[in-house]
N, C-alpha and C positions, 0 to 999 in steps of 0.2 A: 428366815427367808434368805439369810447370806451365808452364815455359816454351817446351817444343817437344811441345806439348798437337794439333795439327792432324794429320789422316791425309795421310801421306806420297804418296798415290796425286791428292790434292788441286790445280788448280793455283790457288788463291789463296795469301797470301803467307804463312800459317802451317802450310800443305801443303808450300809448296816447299822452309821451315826446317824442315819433320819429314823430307822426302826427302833432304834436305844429310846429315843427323845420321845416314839408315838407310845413305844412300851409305859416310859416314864410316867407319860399322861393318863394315860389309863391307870393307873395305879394310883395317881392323885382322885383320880373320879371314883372309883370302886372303891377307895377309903371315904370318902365322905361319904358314903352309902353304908360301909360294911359289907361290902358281897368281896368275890372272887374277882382279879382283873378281867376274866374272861370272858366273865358275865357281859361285860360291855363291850356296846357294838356302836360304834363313831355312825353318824349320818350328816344329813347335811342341815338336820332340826328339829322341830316339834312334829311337823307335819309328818316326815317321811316318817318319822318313830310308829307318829299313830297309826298309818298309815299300813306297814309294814306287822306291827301286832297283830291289828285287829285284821286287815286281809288275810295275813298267812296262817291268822287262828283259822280263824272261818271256812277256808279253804283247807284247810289242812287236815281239817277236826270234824267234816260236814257227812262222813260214814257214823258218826257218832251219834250226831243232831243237828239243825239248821238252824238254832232258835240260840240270839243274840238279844243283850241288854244294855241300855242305855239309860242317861235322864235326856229331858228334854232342855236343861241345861249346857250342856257342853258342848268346846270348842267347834267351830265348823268344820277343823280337820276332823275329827269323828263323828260328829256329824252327819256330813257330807260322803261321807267312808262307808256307814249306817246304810244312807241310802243306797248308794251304789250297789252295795252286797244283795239288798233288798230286790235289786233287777236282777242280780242273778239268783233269785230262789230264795233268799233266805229270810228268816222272818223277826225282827225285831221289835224289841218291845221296850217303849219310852218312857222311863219312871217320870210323873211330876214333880213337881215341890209343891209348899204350900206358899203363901202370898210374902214369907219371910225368910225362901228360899231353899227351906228346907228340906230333905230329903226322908222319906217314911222307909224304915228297917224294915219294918213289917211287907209296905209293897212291895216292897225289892222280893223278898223271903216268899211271898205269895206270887211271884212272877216266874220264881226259878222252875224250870222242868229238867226232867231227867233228859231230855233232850237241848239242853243247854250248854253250850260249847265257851264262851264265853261271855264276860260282865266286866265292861268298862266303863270304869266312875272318875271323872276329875275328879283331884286332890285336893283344890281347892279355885273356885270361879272366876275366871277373869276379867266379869264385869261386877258382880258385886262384892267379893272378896267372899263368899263363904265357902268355909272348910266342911268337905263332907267328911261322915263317919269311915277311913277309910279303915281303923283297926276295927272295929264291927263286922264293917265289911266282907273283910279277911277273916275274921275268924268262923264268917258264917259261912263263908265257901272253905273249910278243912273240912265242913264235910259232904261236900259236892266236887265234881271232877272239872266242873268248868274253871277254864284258867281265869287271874282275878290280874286285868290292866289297870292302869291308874294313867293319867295327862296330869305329869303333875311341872307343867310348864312355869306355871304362876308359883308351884311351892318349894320347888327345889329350888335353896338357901337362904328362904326362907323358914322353912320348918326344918324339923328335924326329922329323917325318913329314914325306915330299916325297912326293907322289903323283906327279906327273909324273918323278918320277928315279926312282921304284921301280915304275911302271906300276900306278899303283891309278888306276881307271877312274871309282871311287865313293866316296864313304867319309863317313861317319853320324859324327855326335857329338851329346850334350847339353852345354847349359851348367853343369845343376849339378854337376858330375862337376870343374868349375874354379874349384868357389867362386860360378858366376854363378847368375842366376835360375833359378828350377825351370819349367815347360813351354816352353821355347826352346830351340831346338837348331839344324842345320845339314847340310846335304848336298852336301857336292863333288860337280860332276859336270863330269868332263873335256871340254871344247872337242868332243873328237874323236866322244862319244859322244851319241848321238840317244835321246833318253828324253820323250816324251809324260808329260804332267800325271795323276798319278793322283786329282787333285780337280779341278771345272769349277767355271768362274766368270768371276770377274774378269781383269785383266790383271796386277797383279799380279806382282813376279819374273819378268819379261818371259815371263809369262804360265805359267811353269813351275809355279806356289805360288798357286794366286785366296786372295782374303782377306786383308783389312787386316792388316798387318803389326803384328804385336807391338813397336813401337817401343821403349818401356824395355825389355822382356825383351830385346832384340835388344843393345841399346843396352849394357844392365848386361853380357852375355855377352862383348861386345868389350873391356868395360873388364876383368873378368875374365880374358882370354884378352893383354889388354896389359901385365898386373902379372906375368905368367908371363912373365918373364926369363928367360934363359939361366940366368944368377945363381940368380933366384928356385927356378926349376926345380930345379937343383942343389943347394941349401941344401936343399930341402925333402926329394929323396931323401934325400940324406945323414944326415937326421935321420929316415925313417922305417928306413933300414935300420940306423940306428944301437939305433930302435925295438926292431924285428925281433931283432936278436942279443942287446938282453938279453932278451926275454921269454924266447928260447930258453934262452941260459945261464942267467937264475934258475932254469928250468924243470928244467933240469940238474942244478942247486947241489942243489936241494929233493929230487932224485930222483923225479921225475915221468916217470911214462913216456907217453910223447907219439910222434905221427910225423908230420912235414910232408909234406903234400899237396901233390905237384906240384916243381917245379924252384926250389932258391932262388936256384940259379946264373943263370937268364935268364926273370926274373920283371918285372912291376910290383914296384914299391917299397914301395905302398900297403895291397896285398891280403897276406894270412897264414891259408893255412887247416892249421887242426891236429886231428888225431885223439887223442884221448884215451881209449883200448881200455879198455872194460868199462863206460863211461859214458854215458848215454844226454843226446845234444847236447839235444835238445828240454827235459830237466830242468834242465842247465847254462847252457842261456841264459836261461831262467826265474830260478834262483838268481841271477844275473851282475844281472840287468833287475831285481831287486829289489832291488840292490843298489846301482843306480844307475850298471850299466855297461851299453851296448849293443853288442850282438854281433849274428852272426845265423848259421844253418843253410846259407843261400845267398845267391839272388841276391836282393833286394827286393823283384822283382819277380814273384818266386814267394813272397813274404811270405805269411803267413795263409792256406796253402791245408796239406794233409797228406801233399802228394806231395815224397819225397825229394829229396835234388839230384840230376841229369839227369848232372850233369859228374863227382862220381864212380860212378855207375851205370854210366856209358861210361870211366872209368877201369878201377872193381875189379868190375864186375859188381852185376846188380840185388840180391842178396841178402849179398852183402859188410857185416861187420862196418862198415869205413869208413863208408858210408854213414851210419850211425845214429849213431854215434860221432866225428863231422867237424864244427867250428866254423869259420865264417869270420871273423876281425881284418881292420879294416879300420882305415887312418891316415888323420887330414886335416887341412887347414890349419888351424894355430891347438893342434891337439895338445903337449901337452908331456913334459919327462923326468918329471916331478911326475907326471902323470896316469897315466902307460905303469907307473910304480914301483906307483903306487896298486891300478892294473887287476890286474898282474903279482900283486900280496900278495893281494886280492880273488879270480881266479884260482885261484892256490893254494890256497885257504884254501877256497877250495867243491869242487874236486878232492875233497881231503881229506874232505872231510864227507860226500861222495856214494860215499867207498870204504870209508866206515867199518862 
């Protein structure tokens, strides 16, 4: 912001150092991927990513077929995208899970028609951490024309991701989700696939994105996305699921009766959502947040609103105890054993209070 202060679209000489520096980042982003720089396209997040796919598939590809696939799991930016398209003509269809969040290959395989233009599947869930099948996925659409998106918000530096070896066509990320700035994020979009601008303007991301390009936000995400070492990566699971199992076993020791939401066996590392049967989550995260612990019900991005979570509605049913009684844990960089002991006693010690 002081030294490479010039808009990158510029060509005088403090344009052409702010375009060096947005080239640079791009090139940090598409190596952690394996694709081409090109393939990336700067936005301002997860949302506009998703946003941006699935509209200009749908729209783009609707001479084809009209017929769109979803689960009823995922983010409200696709979601809420879903529906929208839904008003105008088109017709989508919501794979369930079953009560362990998981995802049936077969209905997916039984949903596709030759009139299906595209199939977006989060990478992996933002409220209970499970990883769907997405090299399945992918390989079961090489042999269908529908393009294969991925929300992989929660797994990108997280997981390890090659769109091109597992046939993901599309695929969404934010930066703060890595430690980087908040309104910047990114959208692979494969060489192979032909996607029109859902904003007009400028030129721009070879015209894909009009609008000055968020140079530090862009900038700070690459650097974010370059301290995520193989190493890095690994340290950091290792130490949330090292998280993970004591909360549980204290939870154990104490005699707290709890039940995890969703698969611990092929999860994120970061997410933990727990049931605590007879307690009402909206009281417990109130105590928790008074306490100077942050938790949450769901996703973020359904914060401050008084509609349940979506994810286990489509898990255990709309009026399922689960629901009302579901907390999400979330880990992030910079967490420690101190803090997770702290949370864990804290925890506890409001359970108790709230069952007394």
């Amino acid at each position: 912001m002081t030294d490479y202060f010039g808009n990158p679209s510029s060509i005088h000489g403090f344009g052409r150092k702010a375009s060096e520096k947005l080239e640079e980042a791009r090139e940090v982003i598409a190596n952690s991927l394996e694709v081409k720089p090109h393939e990336i396209i700067f936005t301002s997040g997860g949302t506009e990513s998703d946003n941006t796919a699935i509209i200009e598939t749908a729209r783009s590809r609707q001479k084809e077929g009209k017929h769109l696939i979803t689960t009823a799991v995922e983010h409200p930016a696709v979601l809420n995208t879903m529906r929208y398209l839904e008003k105008e003509g088109f017709e989508v269809t919501y794979l369930p899970v079953d009560p362990q969040g998981h995802l049936s290959l077969e209905a997916l395989k039984q949903a596709l028609r030759p009139d299906t233009t595209l199939v977006s599947i989060m990478y992996g869930n933002n409220e209970i951490g499970n990883l769907m099948p997405i090299k399945e996925i992918g390989a079961m659409l090489k042999e269908h024309p529908a393009y294969f998106h991925t929300d992989a918000v929660q797994a990108y530096g997280n997981q390890t991701i090659r769109p091109h070896e597992w046939g993901i066509d599309l695929l969404s990320t934010s930066a703060h989700k890595i430690n980087g700035p908040k309104g910047v994020g990114f959208l692979f979009k494969n060489d192979a696939v032909s996607l029109p601008a859902l904003l007009h303007g400028g030129e721009q991301e070879e015209k894909r994105r009009p609008g000055t390009e968020n140079l530090a936000g862009i900038y700070g995400m690459a650097k974010a996305a370059a301290l995520l070492t193989k190493e890095e990566r690994t340290a950091r699971q290792d130490a949330y699921e090292t998280f993970t199992s004591y909360i549980l076993e204290e939870l154990k020791r104490k005699q707290i009766e709890f039940h995890v939401n969703g698969d611990l066996e092929n999860k994120l590392s970061h997410v933990l959502n727990l049931q605590f049967p007879g307690i009402t989550n909206d009281l417990l995260l109130m105590k928790l947040d008074l306490k100077g612990m942050a938790i949450s019900t769901g996703s973020a991005c359904t914060a401050g609103t008084i509609d349940p979570s979506h994810v286990l509605e489509a898990m255990y049913g709309k009026n399922s105890p689960e629901v009302k009684e579901s907390i999400r844990i979330s880990f992030g960089y910079g967490n420690t054993q101190a803090e997770i002991t702290r949370f864990t006693e804290t925890l506890i010690q409001c359970i108790k209070e709230l069952t007394k």
